[in-house]
N, C-alpha and C positions, 0 to 999 in steps of 0.2 A: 701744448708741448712744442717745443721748437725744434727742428731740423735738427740739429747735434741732436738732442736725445733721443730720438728717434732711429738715426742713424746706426749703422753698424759697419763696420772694419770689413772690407770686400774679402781682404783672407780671409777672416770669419766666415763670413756670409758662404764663400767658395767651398767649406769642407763641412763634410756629414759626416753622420757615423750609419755603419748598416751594421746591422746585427740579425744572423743568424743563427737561430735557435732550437735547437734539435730536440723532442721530444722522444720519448721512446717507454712503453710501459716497463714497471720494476722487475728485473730477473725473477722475481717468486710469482708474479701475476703473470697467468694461464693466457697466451697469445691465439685467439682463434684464425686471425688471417693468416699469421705469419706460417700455420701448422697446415692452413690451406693452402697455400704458396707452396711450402716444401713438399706435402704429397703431389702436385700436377709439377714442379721441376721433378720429383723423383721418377714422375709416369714418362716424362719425355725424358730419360734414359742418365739424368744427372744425379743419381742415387750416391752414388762412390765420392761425391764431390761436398754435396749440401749434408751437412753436420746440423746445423739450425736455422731458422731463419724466424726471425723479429719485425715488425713493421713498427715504424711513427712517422711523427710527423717533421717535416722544417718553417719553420715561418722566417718568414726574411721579412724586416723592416727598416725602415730608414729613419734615420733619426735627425731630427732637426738639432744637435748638438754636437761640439765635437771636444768636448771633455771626457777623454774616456772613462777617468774616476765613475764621476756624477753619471755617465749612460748604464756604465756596470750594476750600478746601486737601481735604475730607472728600469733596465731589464729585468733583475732580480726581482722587483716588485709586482713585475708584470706577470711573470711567469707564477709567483707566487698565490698572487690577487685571482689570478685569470685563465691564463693561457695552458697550464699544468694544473692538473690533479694532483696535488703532494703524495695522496694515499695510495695510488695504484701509478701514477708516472714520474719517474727521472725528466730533469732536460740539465740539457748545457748549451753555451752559446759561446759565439767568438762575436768580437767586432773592430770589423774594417774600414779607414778611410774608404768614402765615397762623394766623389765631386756632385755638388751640387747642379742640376742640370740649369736652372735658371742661370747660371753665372757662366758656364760653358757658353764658346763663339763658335758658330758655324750652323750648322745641320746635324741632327742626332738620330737614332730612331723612332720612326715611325711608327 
């Protein structure tokens, strides 16, 4: 393989995609944490205030692509495949440019 094909466009190379993806079980399926949660806010005097409370998850990933079509379709799969329970959990996701830290100059963190 020679140099040119191997190669890739530094703007390229510069932009990710990060996608975060909220899970959260289905309104009909019975929340044991979230029902633990709101009895101890309700003990500590926040009763008048908590109506419900739900727990899930978020997973944040970064994506080596920045086609957001093709990441949308790559998400979807994932969650489908893997990451969600179709039968008992919901997810949605958004996804944001995120610089690629290799290609950033300077010092970043630690």
């Amino acid at each position: 393989m020679s140099f040119k094909e191997n190669s890739r466009n530094p703007e390229e190379e510069s932009r990710m995609l990060e996608a975060e993806i909220y899970i959260t079980l289905k309104k009909v399926v019975s929340d044991p944490q979230g029902l633990t949660i709101k009895h101890a806010l309700e003990s500590i005097s926040y009763q008048k205030v908590i109506k419900d409370v739900r727990i899930g998850k978020l997973i944040s990933l970064k994506l080596e692509i920045n086609d957001k079509k093709k990441a949308k379709i790559l998400v979807n799969e994932m969650c489908k495949k893997l990451l969600a329970n179709p039968i008992i959990e919901d997810y949605k996701f958004r996804l944001t440019p995120h610089p690629n830290p290799s290609s950033s100059k300077g010092g970043g963190k630690r």
